[in-house]
C-alpha positions as CSV (number, residue, x, y, z in Angstrom):
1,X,-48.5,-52.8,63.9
2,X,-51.8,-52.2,65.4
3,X,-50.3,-51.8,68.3
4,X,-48.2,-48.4,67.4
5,X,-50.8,-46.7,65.6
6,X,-50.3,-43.0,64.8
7,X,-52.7,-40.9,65.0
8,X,-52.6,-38.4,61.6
9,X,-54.5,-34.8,62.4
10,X,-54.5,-32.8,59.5
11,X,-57.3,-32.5,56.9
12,X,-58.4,-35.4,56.0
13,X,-57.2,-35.0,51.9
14,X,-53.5,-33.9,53.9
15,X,-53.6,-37.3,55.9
16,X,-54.8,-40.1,53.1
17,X,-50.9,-38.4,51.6
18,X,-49.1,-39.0,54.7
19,X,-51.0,-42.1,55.3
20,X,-49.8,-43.9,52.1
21,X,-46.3,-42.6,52.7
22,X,-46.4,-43.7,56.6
23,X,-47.5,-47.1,55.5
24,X,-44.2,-47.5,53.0
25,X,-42.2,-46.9,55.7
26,X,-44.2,-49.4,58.1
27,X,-45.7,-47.3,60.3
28,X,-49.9,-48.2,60.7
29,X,-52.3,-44.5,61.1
30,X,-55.6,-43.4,62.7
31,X,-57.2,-40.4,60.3
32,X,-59.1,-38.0,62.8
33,X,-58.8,-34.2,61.9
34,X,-58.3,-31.8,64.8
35,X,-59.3,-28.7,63.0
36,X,-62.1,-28.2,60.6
37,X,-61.9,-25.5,57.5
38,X,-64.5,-22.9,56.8
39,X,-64.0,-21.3,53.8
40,X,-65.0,-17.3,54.8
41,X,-67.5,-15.5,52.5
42,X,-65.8,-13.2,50.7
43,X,-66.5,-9.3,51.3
44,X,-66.2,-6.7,49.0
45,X,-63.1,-5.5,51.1
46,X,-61.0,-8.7,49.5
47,X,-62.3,-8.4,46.7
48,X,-60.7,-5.3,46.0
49,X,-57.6,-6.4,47.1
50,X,-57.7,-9.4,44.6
51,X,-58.3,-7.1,42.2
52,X,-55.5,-4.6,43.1
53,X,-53.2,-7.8,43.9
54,X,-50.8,-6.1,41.3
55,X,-50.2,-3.1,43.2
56,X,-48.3,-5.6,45.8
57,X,-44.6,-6.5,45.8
58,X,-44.9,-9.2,47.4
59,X,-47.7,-11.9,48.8
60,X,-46.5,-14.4,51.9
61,X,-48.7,-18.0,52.1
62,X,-48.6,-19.3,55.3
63,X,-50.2,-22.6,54.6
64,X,-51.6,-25.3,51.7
65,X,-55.3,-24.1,52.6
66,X,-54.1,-20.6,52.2
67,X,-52.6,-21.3,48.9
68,X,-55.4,-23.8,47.3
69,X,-58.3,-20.8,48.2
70,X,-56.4,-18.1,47.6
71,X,-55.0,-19.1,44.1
72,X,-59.0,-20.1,43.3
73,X,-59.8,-16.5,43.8
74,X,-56.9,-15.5,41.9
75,X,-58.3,-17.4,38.9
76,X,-61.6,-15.8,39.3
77,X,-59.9,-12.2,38.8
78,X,-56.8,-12.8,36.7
79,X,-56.6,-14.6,33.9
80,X,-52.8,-14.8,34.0
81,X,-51.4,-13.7,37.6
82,X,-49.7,-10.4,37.6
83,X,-46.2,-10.2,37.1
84,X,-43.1,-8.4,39.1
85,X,-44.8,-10.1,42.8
86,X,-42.4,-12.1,44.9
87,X,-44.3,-15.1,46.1
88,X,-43.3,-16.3,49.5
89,X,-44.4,-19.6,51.6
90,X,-44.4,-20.7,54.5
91,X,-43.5,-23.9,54.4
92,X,-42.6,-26.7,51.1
93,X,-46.3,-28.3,50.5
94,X,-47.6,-24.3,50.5
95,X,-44.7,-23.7,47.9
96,X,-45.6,-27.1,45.8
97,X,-49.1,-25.7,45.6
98,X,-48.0,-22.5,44.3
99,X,-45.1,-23.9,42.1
100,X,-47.9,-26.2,40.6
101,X,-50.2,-23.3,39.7
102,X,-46.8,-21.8,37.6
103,X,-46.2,-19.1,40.0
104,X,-42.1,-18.7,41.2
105,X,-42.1,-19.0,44.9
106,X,-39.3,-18.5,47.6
107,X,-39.4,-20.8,50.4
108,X,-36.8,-21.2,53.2
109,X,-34.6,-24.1,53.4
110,X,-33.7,-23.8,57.2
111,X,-37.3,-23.8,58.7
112,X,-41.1,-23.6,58.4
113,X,-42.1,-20.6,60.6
114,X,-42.3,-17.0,60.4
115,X,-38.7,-16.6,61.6
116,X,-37.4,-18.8,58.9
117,X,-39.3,-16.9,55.9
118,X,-37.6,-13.8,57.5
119,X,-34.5,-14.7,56.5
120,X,-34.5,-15.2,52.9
121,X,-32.4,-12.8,51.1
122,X,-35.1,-11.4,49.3
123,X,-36.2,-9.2,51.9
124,X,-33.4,-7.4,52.0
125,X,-34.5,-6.0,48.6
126,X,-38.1,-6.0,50.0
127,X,-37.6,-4.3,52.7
128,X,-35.8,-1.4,50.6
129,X,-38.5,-0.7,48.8
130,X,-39.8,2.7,49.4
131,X,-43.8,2.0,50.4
132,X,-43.2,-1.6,50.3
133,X,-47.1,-3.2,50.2
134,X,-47.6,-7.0,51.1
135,X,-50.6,-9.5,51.2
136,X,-50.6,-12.2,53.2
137,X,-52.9,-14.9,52.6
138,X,-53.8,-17.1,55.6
139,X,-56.9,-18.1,57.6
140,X,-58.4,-16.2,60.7
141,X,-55.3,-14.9,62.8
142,X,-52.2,-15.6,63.0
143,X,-48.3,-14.7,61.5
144,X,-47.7,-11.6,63.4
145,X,-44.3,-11.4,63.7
146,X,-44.4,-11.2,59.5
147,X,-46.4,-7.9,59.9
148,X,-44.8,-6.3,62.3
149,X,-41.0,-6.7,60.6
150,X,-42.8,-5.1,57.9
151,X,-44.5,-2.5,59.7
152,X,-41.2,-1.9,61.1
153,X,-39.5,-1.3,58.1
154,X,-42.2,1.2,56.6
155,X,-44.0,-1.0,54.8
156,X,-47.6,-1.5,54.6
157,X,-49.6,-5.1,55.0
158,X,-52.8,-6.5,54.3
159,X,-54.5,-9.7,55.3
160,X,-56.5,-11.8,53.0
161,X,-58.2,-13.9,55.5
162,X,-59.5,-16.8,54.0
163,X,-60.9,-19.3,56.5
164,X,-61.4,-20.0,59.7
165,X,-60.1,-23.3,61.9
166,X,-62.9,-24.7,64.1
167,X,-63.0,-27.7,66.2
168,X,-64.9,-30.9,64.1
169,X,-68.4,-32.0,65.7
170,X,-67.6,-35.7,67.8
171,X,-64.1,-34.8,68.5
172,X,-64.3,-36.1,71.9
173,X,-65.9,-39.4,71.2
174,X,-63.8,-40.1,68.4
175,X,-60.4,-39.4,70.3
176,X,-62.1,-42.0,73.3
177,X,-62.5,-44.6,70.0
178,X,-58.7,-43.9,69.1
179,X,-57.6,-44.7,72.8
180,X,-59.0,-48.5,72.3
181,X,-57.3,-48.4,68.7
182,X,-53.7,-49.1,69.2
183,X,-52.7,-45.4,68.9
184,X,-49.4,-44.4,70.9
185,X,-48.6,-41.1,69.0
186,X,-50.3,-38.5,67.9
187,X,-48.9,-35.6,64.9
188,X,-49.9,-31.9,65.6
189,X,-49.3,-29.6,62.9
190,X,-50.0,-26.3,65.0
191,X,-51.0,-24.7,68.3
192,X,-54.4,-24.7,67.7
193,X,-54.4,-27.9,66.8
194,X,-52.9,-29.2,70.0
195,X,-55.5,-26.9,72.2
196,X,-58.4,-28.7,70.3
197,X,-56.9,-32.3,70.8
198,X,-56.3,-31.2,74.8
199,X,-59.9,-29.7,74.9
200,X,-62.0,-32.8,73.3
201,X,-59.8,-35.3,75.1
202,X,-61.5,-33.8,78.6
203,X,-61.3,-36.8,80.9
204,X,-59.4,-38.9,78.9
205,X,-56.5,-36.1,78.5
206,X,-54.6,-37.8,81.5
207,X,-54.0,-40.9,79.9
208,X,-53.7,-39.0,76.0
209,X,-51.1,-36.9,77.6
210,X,-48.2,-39.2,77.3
211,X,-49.0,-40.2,73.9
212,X,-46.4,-39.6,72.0
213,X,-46.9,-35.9,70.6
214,X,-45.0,-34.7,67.5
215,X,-45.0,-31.0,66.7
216,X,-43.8,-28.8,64.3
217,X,-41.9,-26.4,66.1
218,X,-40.5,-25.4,69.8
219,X,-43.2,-23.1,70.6
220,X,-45.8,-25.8,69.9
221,X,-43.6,-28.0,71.8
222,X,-43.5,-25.6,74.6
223,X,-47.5,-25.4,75.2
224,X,-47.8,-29.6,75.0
225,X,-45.2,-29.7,77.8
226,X,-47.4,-26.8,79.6
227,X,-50.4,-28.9,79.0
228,X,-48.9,-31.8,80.7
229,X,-47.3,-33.8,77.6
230,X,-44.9,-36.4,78.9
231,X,-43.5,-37.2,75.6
232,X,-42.6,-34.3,72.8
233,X,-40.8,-35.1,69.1
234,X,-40.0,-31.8,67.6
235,X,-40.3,-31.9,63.8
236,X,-37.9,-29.7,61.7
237,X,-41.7,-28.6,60.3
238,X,-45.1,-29.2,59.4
239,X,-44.5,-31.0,56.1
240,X,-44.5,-34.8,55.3
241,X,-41.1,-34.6,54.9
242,X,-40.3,-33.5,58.5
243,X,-42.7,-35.6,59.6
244,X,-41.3,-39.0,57.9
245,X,-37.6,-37.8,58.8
246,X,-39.2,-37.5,62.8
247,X,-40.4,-40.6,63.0
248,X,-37.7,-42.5,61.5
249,X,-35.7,-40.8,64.5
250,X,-37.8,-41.4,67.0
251,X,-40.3,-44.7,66.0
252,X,-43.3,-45.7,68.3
253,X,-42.6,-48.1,70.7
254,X,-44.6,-51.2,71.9
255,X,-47.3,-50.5,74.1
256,X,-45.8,-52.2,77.1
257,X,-42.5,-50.1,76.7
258,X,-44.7,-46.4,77.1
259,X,-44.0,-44.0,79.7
260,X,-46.2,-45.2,82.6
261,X,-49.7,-43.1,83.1
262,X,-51.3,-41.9,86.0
């Protein structure tokens, strides 16, 4: 199948997963990460709030990075996590990481986004809690619309910022290698993924384009069309579970049979 690679974006631990799972289902993969992790030093500001993480009712994860660091720092402060918090994720390989650590976590059923967590039941009961306090773990930016709902309710939140998302050294020449490679489709697992992919690909962005790009929601799908994307899959998420159920939906075609270029 050399001929309908996909390319796999993610970290490159988060890929060799999906890669082995890909190849079950008989679909051949290019590993390149669009987004490199720095792990932020931490300040004495988060330290505090690790150490105050009882006085929280509840803590959001917005991703699998998020979780992994933030439950390491946990560790370092709490021998046992403190109880009566409500645990919330973004997403089901963020809630597997969290469930895996012992910790009960609410994830929604009907989506992966911000909108989706918003609509569990639970915050119902949050959200009547007089001087409601929430920590959300995530990296550098990012998940709003979860502040401001609280905010709007009374409530207080805090971000534990964790990391930050860069764009990887040779991201240019190694998306030129991946055009000569085979690859017909390409998975983005967020908007800043698909500005770094759009970026790097300079010149070689008008043939990339029509790819075949699959992303995790509509408003990612929204800024790849904007972009010039000729060929859009939305997954019902980020996870490899969306992913797989995408491309069984929607599998690569033979390179003859593309959308033409210009």
């Amino acid at each position: 199948m050399s001929g309908r690679r996909l390319l796999l974006t993610r970290s490159a631990e988060d890929n060799r997963r999906l890669a082995t799972r890909l190849a079950a289902a008989g679909v051949d993969t290019l590993n390149i990460p669009l987004i490199c992790i720095e792990p932020c030093e931490e300040t004495f500001a988060q330290r505090q709030q690790m150490l105050d993480l009882d006085r929280y009712q509840a803590v959001v994860v917005v991703s699998p990075v998020a979780a992994r660091q933030g439950l390491e720092r946990l560790d370092r402060y709490w021998p046992q996590a403190p109880s009566d918090i409500e645990w919330l994720a973004v997403g089901a390989t963020t809630a597997s990481v969290l469930s895996e650590y012992g910790l009960p976590v609410c994830r929604p059923d009907d989506g992966q986004d911000s909108e989706a967590l918003l609509r569990l039941p639970i915050w119902q009961q949050l959200l009547a809690v007089p001087n409601l306090k929430v920590l959300i773990w995530r990296g550098v930016g990012g998940r709003e619309h979860i502040a401001e709902t609280v905010r709007g309710a009374g409530g207080q939140v805090d971000y534990l910022e964790l990391y930050r998302r860069t764009q990887p050294a040779g991201l240019g020449d190694q998306l030129l290698a991946a055009s000569g490679q085979g690859v017909q489709g390409i998975l983005i697992s967020s908007g800043q993924a698909l500005e770094h992919w759009h970026d790097a690909a300079a010149q070689q962005w008008t043939a990339q384009r029509h790819w075949r790009c699959l992303v995790p929601s509509q408003r990612v799908a929204k800024r790849a069309a904007e972009l010039g994307c000729t060929d859009i899959v939305v997954c019902d998420g980020a996870d490899d579970a969306a992913v797989l159920a995408a491309i069984a939906a929607h599998p690569l075609t033979q390179q003859g049979e593309q959308r033409g270029t210009d």
